[in-house]
N, C-alpha and C positions, 0 to 999 in steps of 0.2 A: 746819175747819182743824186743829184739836187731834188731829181722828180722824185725820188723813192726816201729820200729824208723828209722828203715833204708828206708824200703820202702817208709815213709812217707817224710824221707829228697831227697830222690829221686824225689819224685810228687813237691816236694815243688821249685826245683831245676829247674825240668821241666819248671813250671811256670813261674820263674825268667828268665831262659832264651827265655822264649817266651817274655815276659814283652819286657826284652833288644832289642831284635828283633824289636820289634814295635815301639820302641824309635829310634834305626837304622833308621827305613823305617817307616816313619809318611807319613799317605796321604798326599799328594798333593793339598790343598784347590780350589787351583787357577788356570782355565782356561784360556788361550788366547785365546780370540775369534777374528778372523781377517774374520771382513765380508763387505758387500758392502754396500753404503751410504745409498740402496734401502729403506734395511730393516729397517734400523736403521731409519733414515729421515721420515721413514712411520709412525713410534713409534711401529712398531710389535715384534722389539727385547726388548726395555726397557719394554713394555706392558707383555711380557713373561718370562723375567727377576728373579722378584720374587718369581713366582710359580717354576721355575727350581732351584731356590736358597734352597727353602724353602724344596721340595721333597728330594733335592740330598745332601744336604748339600755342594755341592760345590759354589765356588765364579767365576761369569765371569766377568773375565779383556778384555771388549770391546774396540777395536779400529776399525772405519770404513773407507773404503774412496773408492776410484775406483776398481773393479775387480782387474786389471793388478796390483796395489800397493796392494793391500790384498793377492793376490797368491802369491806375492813377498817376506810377511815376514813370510811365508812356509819354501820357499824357503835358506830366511837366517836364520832360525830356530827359528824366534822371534814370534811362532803364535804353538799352540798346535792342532787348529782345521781353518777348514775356511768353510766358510758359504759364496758362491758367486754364479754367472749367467753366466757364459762364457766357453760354453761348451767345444770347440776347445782348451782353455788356462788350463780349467782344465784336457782335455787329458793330455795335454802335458805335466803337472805339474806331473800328476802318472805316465806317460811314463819314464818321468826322474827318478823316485824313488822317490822323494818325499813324494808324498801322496800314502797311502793306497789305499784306493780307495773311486771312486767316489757314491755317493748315493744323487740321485733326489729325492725329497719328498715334494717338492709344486711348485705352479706357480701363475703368474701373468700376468697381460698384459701390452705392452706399448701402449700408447694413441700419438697422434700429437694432440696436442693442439696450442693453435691460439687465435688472434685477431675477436674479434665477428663479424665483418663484411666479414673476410675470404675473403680477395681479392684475394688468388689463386685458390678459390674452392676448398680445399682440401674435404671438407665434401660431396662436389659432383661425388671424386673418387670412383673404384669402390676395389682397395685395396691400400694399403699402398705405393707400388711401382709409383702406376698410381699419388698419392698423393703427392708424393716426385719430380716427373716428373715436378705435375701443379709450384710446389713451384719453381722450377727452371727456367721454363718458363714466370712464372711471372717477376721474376728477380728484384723486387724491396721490395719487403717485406723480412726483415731479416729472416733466419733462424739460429736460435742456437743452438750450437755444444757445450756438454758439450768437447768435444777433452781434453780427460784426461785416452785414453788406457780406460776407464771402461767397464764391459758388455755391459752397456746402448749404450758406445761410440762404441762400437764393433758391435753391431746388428744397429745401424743409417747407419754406413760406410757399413754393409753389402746388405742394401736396397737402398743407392749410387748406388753403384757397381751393382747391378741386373736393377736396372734403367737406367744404362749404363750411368751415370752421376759423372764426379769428380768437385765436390764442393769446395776445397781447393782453394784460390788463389782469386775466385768470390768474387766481393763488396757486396754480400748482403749475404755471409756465415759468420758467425762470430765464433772463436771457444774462448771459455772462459778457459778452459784448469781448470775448476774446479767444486766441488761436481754439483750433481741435484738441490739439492735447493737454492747454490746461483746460476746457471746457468738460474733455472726460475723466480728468481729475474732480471734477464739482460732482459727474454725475456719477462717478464712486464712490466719494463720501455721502452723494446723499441717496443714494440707492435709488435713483431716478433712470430712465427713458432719455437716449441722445441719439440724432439721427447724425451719422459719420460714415466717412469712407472707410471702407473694410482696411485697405493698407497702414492707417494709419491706426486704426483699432490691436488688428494683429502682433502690432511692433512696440506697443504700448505697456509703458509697466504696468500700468493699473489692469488690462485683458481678465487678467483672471477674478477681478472682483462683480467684473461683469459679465453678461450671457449674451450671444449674437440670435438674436431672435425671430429675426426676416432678414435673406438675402438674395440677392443676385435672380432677383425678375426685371421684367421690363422698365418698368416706374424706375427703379434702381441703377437705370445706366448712366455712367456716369464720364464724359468723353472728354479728352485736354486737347489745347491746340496753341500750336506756336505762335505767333504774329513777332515779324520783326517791325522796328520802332521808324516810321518815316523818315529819312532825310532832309525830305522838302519840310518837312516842321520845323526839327533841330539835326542843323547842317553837323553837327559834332557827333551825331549816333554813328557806333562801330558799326554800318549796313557789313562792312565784310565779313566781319566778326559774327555778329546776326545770323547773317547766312551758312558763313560755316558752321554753324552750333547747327541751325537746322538740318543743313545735307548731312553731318555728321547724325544726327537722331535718326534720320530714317536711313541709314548705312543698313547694311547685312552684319554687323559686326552691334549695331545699340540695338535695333529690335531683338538681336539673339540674348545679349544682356538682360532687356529690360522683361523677355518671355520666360527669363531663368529667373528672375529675381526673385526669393520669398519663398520655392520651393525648398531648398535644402533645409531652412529654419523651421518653416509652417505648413510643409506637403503641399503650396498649394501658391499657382502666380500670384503675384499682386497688383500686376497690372495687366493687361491685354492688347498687343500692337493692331492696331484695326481704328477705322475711326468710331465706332460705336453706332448712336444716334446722332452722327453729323450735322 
């Protein structure tokens, strides 16, 4: 009888300190999501939001703005996951230790959009490059630069540069030095040329002031990838957290979401699960 009160305050003892244990170490509720204005401004993350809330029971704490400021609070260890477009920045983001690593799992395109009478021709380019060429030749219809270091702003400068054109300094370059959608607010008042990701055009109240004038070639691809936020950096990153946000994104249940998204509104996705140009 003594063996078996004994054994029993032993299992029970067990339990108590498993109990303590888990009061020690309480999950983690709360994700930092540090991702880029794309997604957000598109409505593909709030749109995704409560299905990942709701399966994982975790909570995301979204903040978005430019690539270059989203990698950033990686970096200062203010961000548990990031969700951005700039492939080069996110090299170098894991190169540093930072990030884990990188993982592609959708894309999208950017569009140059424009004034409907298109006094550069853009829409009678034959790519992106040739397009960006007419715009500068023209030299009198603005072009707008969101110039805020973001993806978006990082692939514009890199289709400059292949056009053997520097834009800076030009009276008809304008850079606004903020998000996408107040930048294509600037280039609807001033009936300018802005180069932006088609989703976030789309979804845009101003859409209809302006014309989509080149889209969806090659030059135009446009690819996101998760990177969860090191541990060994800052020992405080939610890695489980992280992670479930990511398995959850490539589930069968977020790619079906995310290849639905945007047709019922706009006939037409707004993103693409694939990794693009990886």
């Amino acid at each position: 009888m003594k063996k078996a009160v004994s054994i029993i305050l032993c299992i029970v003892m067990l339990f108590t300190l498993a109990a303590c244990g888990a009061a020690d170490n309480p999950k983690n509720e709360v994700i930092r999501l540090s991702t880029t204005t794309s997604v957000n401004d598109s409505g593909l993350l709030p749109y995704l939001q409560p299905y990942f809330e709701e399966d994982t029971g975790y909570k995301l704490e979204i903040t978005s703005a430019g690539t270059g400021a989203a990698i950033e609070k990686g970096r200062t260890g203010d961000a548990d996951c990031l969700l951005v477009h700039a492939k080069e920045s996110e090299e170098e983001f894991i190169n540093e230790g930072y990030g884990v690593e990188r993982i592609p799992f959708m894309y999208n395109y950017f569009v140059i959009v424009g004034p409907a009478d298109d006094p550069a021709g853009v829409k009678d380019a034959a790519n992106a490059t040739e397009a960006f060429k007419k715009i500068a030749e023209n030299g009198k219809t603005p072009f707008i630069s969101r110039g805020d270091d973001s993806g978006t702003h990082k692939a514009e400068l890199a289709l400059w540069e292949k056009a053997g054109i520097t834009p800076e300094g030009q009276e008809w370059y304008i850079s606004t030095g903020q998000g996408m959608g107040a930048s294509l607010v600037v280039a609807s008042e001033k009936q300018g040329y802005i180069f932006t990701d088609k989703g976030t055009y789309l979804s845009h109240e101003k859409k209809d002031t302006l014309t989509m004038l080149m889209e969806e070639s090659e030059e135009l691809k446009n690819t996101y990838s998760m990177i969860a936020v090191n541990p060994e950096k800052w020992p405080d990153t939610n890695i489980d957290g992280a992670n479930a946000f990511i398995e959850w994104m490539q589930s069968e249940k977020a790619t079906k979401l995310i290849a639905e998204y945007g047709v019922k509104e706009y006939g037409q996705p707004l993103f693409f699960v694939g990794e693009g140009n990886a």
